[in-house]
DRENTORKOL-3810 file (N, C-alpha, C; in nm, 4 decimals):
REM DRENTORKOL-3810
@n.u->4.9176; n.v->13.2825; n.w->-6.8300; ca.u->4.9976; ca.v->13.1826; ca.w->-6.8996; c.u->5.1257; c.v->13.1648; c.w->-6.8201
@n.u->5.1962; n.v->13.0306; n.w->-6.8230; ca.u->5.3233; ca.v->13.0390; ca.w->-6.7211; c.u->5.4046; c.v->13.0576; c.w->-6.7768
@n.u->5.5151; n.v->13.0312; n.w->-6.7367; ca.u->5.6394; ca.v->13.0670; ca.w->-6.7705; c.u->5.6843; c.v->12.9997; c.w->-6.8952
@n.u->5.6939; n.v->12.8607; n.w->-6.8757; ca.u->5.7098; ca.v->12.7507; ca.w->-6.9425; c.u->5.6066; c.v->12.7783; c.w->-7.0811
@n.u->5.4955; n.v->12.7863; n.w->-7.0817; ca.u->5.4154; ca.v->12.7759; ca.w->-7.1905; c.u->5.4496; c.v->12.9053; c.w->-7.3055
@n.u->5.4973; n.v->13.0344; n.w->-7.1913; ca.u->5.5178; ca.v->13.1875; ca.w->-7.2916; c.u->5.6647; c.v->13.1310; c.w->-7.3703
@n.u->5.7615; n.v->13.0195; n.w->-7.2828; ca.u->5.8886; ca.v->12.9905; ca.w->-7.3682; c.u->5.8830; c.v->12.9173; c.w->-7.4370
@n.u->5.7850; n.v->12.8703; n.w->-7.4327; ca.u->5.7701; ca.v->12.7239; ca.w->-7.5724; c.u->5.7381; c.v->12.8558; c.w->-7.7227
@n.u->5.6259; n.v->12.9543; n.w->-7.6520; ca.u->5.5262; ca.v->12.9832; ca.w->-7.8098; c.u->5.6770; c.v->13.1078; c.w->-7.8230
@n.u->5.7341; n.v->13.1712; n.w->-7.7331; ca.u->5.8838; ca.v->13.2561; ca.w->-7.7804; c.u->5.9851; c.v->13.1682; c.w->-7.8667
@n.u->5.9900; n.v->13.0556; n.w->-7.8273; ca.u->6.0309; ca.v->12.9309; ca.w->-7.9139; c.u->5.9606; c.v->12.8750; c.w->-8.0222
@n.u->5.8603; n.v->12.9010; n.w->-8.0374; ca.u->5.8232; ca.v->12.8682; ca.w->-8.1843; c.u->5.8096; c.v->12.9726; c.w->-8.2426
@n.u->5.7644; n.v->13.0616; n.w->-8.2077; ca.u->5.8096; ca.v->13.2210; ca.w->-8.2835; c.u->5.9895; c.v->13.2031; c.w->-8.3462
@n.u->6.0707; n.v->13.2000; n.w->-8.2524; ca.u->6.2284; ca.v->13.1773; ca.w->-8.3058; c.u->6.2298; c.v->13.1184; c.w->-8.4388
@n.u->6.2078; n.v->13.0234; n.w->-8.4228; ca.u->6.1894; ca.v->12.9362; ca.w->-8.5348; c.u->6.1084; c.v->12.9404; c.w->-8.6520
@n.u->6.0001; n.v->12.9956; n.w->-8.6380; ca.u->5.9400; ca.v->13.0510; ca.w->-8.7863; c.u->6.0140; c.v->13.1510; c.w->-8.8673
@n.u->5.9515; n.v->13.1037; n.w->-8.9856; ca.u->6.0158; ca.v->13.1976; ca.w->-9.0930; c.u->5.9390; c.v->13.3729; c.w->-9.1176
@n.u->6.0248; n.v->13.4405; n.w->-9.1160; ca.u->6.0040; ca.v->13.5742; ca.w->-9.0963; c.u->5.9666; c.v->13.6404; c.w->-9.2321
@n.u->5.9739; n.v->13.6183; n.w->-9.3283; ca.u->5.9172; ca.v->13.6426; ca.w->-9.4885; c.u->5.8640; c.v->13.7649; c.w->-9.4664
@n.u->5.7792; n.v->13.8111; n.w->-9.5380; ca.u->5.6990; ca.v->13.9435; ca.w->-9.5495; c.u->5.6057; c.v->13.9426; c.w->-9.4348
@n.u->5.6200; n.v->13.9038; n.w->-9.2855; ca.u->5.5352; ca.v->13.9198; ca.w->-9.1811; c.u->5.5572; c.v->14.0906; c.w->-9.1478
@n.u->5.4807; n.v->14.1675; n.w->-9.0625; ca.u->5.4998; ca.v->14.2463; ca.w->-9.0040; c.u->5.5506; c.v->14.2409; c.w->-8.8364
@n.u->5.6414; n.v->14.2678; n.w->-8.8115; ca.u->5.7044; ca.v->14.2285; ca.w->-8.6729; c.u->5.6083; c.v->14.2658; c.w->-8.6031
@n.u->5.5157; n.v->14.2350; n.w->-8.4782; ca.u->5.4536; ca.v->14.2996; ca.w->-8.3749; c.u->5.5475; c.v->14.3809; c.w->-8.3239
@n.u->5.4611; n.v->14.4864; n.w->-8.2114; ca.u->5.5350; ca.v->14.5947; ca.w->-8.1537; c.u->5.4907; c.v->14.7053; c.w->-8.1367
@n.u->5.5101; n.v->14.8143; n.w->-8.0697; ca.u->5.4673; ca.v->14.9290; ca.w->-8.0746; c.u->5.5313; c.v->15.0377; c.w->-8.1994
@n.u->5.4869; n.v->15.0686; n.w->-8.2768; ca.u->5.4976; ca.v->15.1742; ca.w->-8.4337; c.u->5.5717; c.v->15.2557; c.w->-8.3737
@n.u->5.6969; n.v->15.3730; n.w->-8.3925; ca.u->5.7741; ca.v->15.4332; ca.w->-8.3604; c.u->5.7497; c.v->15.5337; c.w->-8.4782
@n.u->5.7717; n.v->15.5017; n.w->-8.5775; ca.u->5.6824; ca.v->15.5576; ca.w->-8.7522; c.u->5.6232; c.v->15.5799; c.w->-8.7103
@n.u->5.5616; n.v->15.7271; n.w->-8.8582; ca.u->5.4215; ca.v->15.6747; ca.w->-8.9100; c.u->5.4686; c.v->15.5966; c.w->-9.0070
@n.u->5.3261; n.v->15.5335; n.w->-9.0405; ca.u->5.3367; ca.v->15.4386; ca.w->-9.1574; c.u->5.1980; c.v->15.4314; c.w->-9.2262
@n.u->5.2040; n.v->15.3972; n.w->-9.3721; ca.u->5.0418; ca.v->15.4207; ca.w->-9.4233; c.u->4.9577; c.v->15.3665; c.w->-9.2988
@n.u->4.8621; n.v->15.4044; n.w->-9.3494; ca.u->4.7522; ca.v->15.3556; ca.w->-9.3053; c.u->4.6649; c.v->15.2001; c.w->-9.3576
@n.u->4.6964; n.v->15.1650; n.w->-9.2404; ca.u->4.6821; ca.v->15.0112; ca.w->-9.2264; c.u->4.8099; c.v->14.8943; c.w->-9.1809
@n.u->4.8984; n.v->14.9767; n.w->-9.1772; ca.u->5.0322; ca.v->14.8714; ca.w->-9.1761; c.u->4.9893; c.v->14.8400; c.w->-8.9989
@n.u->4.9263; n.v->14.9341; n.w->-8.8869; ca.u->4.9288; ca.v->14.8860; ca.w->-8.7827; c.u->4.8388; c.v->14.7713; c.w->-8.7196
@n.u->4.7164; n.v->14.7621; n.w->-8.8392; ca.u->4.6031; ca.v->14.6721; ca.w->-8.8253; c.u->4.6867; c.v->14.5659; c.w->-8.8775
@n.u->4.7945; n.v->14.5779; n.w->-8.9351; ca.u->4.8215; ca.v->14.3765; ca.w->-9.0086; c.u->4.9526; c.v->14.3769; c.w->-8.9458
@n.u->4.9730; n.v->14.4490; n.w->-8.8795; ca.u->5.0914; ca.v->14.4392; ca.w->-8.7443; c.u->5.0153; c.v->14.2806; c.w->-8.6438
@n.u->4.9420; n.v->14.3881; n.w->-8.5887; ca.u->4.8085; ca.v->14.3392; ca.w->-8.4868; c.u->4.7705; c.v->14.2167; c.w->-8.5400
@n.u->4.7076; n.v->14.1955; n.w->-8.7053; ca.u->4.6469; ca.v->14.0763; ca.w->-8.7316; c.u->4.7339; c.v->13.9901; c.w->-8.7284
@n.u->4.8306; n.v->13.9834; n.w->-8.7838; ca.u->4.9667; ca.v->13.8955; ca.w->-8.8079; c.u->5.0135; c.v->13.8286; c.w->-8.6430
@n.u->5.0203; n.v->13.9346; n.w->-8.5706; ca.u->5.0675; ca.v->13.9148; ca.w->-8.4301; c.u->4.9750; c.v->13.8251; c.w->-8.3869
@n.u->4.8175; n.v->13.8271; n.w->-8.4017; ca.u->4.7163; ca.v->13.7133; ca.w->-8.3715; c.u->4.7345; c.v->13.6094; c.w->-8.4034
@n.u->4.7454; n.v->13.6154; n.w->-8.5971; ca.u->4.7843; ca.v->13.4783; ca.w->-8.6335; c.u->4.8928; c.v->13.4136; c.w->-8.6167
@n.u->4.9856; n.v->13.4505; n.w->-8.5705; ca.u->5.1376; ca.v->13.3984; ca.w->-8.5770; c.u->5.1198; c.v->13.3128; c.w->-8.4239
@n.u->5.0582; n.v->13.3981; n.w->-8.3205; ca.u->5.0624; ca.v->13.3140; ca.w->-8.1738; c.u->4.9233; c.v->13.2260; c.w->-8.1719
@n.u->4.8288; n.v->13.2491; n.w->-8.2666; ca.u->4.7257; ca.v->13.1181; ca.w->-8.2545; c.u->4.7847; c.v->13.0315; c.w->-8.2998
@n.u->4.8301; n.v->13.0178; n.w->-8.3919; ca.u->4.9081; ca.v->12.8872; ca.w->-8.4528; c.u->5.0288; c.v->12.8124; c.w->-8.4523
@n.u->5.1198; n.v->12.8981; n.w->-8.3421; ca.u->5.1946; ca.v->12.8143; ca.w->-8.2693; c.u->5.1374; c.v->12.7733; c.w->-8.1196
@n.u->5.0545; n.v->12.8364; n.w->-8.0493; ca.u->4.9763; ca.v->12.8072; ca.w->-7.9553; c.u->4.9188; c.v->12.6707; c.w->-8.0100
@n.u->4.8681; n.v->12.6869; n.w->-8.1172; ca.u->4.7660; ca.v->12.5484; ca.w->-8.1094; c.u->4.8838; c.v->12.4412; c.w->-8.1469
@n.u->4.9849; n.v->12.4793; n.w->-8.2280; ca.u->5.0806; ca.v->12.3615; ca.w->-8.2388; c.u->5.1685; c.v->12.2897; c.w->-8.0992
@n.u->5.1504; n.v->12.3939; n.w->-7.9793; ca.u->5.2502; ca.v->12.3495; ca.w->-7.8804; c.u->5.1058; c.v->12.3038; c.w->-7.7728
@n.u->5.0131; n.v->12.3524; n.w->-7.7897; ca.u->4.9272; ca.v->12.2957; ca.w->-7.7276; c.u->4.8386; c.v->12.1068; c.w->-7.7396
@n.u->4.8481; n.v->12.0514; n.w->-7.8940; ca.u->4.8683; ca.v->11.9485; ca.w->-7.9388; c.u->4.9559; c.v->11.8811; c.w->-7.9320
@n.u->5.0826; n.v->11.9202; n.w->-7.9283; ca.u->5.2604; ca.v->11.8606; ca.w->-7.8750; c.u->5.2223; c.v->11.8186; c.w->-7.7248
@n.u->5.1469; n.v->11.9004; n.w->-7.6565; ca.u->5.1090; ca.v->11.8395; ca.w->-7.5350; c.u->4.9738; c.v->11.7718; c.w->-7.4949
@n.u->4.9134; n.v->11.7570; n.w->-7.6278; ca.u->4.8360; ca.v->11.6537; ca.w->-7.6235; c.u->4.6588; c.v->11.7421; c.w->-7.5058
@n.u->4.6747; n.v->11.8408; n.w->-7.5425; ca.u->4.5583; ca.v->11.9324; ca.w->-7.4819; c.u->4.4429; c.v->11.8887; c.w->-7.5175
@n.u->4.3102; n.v->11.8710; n.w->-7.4806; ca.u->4.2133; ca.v->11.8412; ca.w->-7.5239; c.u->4.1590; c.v->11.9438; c.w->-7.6195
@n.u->4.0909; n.v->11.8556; n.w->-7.7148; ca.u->4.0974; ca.v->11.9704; ca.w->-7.8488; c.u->3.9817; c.v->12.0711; c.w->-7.8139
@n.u->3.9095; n.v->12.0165; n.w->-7.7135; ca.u->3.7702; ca.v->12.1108; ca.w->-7.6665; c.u->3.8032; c.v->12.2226; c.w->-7.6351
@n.u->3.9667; n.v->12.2380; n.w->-7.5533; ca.u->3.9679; ca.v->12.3802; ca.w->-7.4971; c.u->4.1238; c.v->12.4481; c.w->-7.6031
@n.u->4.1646; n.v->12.3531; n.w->-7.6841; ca.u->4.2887; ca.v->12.3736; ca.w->-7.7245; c.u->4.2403; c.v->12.5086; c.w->-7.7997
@n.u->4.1705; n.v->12.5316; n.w->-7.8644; ca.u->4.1502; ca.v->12.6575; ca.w->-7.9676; c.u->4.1286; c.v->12.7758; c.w->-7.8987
@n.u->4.0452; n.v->12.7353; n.w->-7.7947; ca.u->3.9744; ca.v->12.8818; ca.w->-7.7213; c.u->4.1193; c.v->12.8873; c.w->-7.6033
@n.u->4.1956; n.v->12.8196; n.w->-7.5595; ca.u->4.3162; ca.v->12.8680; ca.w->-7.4998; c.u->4.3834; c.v->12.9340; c.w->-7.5667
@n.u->4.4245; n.v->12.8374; n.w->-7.7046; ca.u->4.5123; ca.v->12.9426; ca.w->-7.8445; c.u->4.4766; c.v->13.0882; c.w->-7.8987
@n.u->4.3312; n.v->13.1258; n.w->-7.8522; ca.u->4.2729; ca.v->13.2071; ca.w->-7.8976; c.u->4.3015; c.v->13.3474; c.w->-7.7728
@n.u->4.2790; n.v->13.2913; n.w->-7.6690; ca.u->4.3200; ca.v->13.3803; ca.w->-7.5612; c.u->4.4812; c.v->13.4477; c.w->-7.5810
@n.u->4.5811; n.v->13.3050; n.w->-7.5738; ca.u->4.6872; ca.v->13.3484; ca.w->-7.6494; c.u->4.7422; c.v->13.4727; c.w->-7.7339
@n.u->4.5907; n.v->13.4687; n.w->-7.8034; ca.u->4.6495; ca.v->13.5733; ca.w->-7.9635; c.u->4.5997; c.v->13.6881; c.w->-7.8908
@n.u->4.4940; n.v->13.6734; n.w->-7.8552; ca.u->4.4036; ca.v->13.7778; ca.w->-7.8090; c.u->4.5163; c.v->13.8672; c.w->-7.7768
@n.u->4.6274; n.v->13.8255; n.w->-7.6682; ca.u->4.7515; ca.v->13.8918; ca.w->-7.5548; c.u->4.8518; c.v->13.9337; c.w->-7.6576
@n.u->4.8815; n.v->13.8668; n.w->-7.7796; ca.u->4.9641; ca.v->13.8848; ca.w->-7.8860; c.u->4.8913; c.v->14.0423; c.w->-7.9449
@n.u->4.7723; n.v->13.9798; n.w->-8.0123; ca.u->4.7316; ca.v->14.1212; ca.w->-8.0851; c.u->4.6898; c.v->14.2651; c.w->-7.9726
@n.u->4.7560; n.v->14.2453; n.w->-7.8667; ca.u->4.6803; ca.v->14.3730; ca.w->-7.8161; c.u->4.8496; c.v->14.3946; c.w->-7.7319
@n.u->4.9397; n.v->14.3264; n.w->-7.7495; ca.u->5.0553; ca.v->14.3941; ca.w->-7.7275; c.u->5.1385; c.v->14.4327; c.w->-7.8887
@n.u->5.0354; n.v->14.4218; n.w->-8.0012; ca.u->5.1085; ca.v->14.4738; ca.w->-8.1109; c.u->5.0415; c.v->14.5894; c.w->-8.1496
@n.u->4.9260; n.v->14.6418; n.w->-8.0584; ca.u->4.9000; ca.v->14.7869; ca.w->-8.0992; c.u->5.0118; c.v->14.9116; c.w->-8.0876
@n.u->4.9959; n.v->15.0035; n.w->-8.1726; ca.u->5.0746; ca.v->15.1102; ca.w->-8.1651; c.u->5.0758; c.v->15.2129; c.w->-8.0163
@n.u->5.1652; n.v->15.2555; n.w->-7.9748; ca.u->5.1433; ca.v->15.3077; ca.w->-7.8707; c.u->5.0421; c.v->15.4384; c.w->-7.9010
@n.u->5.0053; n.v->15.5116; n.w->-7.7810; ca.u->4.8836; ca.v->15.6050; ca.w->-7.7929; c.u->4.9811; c.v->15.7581; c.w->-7.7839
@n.u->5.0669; n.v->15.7736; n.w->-7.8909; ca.u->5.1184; ca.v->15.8950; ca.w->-7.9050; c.u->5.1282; c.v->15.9713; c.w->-8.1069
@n.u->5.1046; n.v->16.0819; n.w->-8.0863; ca.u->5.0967; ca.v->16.1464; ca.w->-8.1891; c.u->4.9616; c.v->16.1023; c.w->-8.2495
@n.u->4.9083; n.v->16.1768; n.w->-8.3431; ca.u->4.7658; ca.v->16.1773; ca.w->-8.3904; c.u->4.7688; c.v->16.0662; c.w->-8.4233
@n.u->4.8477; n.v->15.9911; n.w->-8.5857; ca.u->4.8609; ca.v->15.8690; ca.w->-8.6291; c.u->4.8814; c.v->15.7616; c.w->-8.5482
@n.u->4.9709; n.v->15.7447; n.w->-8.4135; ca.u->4.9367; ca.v->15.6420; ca.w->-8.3146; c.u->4.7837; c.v->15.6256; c.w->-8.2729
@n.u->4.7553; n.v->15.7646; n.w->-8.2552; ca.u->4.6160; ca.v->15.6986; ca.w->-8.1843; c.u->4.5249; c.v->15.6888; c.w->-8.2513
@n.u->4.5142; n.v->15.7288; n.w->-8.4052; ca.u->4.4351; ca.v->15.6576; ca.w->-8.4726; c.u->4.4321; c.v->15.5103; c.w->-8.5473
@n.u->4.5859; n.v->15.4414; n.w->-8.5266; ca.u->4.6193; ca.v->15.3393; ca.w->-8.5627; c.u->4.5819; c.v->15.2234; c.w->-8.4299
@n.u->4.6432; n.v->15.2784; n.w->-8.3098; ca.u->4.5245; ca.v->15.2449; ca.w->-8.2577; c.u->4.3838; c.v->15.1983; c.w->-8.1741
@n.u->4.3529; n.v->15.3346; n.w->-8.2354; ca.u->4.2149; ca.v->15.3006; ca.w->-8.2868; c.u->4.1421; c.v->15.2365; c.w->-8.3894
@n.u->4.2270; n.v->15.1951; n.w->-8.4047; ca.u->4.2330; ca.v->15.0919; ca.w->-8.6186; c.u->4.2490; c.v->14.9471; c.w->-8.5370
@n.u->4.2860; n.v->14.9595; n.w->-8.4844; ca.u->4.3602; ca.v->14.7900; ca.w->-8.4115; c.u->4.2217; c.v->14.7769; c.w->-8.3169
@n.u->4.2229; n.v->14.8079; n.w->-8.1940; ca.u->4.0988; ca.v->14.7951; ca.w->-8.0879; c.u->3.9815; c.v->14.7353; c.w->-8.2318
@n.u->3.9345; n.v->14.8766; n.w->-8.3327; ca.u->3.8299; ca.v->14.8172; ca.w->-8.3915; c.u->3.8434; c.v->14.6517; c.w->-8.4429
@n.u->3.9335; n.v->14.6590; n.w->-8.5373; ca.u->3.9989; ca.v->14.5190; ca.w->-8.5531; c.u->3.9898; c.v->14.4101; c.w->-8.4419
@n.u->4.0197; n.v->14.4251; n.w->-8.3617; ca.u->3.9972; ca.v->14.3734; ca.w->-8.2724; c.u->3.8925; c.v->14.2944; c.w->-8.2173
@n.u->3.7784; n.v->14.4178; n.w->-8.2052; ca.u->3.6484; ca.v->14.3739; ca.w->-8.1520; c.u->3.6252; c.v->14.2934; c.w->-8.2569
@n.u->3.6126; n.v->14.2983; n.w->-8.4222; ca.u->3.5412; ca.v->14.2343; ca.w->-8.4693; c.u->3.5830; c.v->14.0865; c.w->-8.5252
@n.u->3.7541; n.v->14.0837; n.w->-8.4474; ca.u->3.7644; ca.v->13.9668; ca.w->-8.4468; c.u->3.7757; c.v->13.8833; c.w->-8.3304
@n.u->3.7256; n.v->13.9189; n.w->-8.2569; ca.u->3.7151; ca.v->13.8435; ca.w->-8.0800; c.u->3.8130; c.v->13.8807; c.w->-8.0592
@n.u->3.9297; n.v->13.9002; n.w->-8.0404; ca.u->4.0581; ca.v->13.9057; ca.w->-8.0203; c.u->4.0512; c.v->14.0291; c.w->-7.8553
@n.u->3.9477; n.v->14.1339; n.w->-7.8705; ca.u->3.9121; ca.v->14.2456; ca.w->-7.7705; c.u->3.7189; c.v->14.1777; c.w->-7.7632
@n.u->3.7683; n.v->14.2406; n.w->-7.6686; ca.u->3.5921; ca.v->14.1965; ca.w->-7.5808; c.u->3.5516; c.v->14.3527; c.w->-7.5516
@n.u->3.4151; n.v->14.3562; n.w->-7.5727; ca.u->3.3759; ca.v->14.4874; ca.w->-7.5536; c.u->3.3745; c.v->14.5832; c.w->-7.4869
@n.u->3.3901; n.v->14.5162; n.w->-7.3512; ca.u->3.4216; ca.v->14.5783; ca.w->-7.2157; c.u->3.5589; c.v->14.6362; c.w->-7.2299
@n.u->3.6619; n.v->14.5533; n.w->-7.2745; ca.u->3.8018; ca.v->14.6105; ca.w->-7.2775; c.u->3.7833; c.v->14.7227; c.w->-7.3969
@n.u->3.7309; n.v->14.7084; n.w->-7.4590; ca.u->3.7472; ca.v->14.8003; ca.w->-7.6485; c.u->3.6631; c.v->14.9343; c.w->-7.5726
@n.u->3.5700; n.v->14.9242; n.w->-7.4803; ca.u->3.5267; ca.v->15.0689; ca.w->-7.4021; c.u->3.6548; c.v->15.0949; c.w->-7.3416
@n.u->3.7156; n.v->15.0802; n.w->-7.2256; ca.u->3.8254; ca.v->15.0881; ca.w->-7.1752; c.u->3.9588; c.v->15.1325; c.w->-7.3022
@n.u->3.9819; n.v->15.0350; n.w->-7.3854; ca.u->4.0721; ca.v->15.1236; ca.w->-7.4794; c.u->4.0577; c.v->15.2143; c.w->-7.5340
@n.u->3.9442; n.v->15.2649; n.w->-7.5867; ca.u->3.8714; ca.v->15.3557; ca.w->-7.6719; c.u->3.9088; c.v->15.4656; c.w->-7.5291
@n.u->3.8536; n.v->15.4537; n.w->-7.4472; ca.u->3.8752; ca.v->15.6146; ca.w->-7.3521; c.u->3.9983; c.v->15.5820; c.w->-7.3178
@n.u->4.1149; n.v->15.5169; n.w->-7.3089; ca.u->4.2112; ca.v->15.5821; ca.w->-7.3393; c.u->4.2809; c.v->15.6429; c.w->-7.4254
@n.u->4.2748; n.v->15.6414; n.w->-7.5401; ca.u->4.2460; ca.v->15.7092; ca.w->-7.6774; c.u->4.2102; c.v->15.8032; c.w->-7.6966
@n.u->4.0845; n.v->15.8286; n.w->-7.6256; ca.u->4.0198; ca.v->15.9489; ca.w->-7.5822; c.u->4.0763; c.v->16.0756; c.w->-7.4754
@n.u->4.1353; n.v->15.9928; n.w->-7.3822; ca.u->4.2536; ca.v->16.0663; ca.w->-7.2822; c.u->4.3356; c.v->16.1386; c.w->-7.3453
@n.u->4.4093; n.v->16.0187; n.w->-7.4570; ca.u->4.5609; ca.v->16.0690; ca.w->-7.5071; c.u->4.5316; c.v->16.1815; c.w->-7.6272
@n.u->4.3940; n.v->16.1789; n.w->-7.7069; ca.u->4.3594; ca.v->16.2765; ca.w->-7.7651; c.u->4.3025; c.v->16.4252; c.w->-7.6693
@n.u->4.2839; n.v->16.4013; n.w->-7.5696; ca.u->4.2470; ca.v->16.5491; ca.w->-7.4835; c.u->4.3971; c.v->16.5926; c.w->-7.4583
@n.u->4.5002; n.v->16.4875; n.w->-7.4171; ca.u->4.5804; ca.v->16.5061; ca.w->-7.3456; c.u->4.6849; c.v->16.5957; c.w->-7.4331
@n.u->4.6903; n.v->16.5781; n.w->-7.5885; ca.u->4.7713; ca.v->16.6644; ca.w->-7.6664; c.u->4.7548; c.v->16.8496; c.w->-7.7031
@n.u->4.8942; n.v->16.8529; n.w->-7.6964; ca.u->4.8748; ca.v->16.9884; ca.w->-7.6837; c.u->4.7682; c.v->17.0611; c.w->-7.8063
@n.u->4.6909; n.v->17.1595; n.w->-7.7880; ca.u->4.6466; ca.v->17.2335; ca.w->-7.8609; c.u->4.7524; c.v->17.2857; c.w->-8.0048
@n.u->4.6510; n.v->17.2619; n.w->-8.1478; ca.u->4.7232; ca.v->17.3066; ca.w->-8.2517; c.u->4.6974; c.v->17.4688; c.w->-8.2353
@n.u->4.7623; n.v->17.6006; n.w->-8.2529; ca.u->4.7359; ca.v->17.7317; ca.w->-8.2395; c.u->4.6762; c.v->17.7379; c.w->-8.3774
@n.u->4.5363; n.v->17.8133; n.w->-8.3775; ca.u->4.4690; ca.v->17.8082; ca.w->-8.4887; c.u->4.5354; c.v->17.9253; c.w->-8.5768
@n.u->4.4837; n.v->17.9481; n.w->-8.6833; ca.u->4.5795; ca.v->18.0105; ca.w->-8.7905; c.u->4.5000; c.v->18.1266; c.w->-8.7416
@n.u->4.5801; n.v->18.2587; n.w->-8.7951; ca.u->4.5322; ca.v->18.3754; ca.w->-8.7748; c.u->4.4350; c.v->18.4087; c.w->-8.8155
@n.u->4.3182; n.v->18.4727; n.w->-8.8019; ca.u->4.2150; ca.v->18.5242; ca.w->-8.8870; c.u->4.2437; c.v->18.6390; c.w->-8.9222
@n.u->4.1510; n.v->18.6828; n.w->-9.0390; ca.u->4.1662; ca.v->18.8268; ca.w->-9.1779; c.u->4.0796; c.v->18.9053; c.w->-9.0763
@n.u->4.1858; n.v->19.0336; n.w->-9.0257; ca.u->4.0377; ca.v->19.1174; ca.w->-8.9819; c.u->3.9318; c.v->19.1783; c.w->-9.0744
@n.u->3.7993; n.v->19.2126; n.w->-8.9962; ca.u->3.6985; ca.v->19.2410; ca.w->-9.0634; c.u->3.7628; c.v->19.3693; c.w->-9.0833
@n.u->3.7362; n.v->19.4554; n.w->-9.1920; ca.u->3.7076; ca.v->19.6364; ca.w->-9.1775; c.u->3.5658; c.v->19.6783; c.w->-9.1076
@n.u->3.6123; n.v->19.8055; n.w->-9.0728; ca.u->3.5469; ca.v->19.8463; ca.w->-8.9405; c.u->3.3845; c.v->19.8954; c.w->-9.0297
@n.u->3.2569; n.v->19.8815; n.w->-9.0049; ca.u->3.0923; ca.v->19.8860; ca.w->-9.0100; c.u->3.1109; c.v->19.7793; c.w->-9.1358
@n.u->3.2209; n.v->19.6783; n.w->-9.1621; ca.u->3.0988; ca.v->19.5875; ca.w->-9.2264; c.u->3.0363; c.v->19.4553; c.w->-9.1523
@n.u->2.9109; n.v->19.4266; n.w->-9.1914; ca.u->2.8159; ca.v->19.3306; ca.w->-9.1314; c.u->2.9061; c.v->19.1800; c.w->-9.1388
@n.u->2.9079; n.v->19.0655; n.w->-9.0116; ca.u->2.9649; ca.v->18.9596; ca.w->-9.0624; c.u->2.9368; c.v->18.9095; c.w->-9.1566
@n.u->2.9849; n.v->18.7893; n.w->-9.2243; ca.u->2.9159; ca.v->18.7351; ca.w->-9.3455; c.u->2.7942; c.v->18.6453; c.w->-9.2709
@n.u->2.7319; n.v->18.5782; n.w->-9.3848; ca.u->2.6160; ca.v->18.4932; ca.w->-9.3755; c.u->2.4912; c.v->18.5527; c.w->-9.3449
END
């Protein structure tokens, strides 16, 4: 996308009304579960629909105007995933990618690719130290 086209839809973003949206962005929180999937969805819908409004302002052919607007969001909802830190980031997401795939927004090839990084950032955390165990007393049989 050029320059010109990212300052028009940053410009119609300005200008919308901010009401009960969820800001896109990377989560710094936790937050229940789900607030990062309607981060993500919101972030889709907010840039398809000024996309398609600045794309009609310029008089785009309507054949490709949607599936351009759509690419658009696609870049919106996948810079409003949560970053891949702490358990709840990376299961949020992993909440978003799914979201994602099943709304076109991620293509499958990329949702493999996100998913193993996910997978990285979950190897990559430190080990929880497991809780102590009860010793056995000495000649009895384990359980089971």
């Amino acid at each position: 996308m050029s320059t010109v086209n990212m300052a028009a839809i940053v410009k119609a973003f300005a200008g919308a009304s901010t009401g009960s949206v969820i800001a896109p962005g990377p989560s710094f929180k936790t937050s229940p579960a789900g607030d990062a999937v309607k981060r993500c969805r919101s972030a889709w819908h907010r840039t398809f629909e000024a996309s398609v409004a600045m794309r009609r302002d310029r008089k785009q052919d309507e054949l490709f105007l949607k599936e351009d607007a759509a690419e658009d969001a696609s870049k919106a909802h996948r810079n409003a995933m949560p970053l891949l830190s702490g358990s709840d980031g990376i299961s949020d997401f992993i909440a978003c990618v799914a979201h994602g795939v099943l709304i076109d927004a991620i293509t499958p090839q990329m949702s493999t690719q996100l998913l193993y990084a996910a997978q990285v950032a979950v190897g990559a955390r430190p080990r929880q130290p497991e809780s102590p165990k009860e010793p056995r007393p000495k000649n009895t049989p384990p359980p089971g």
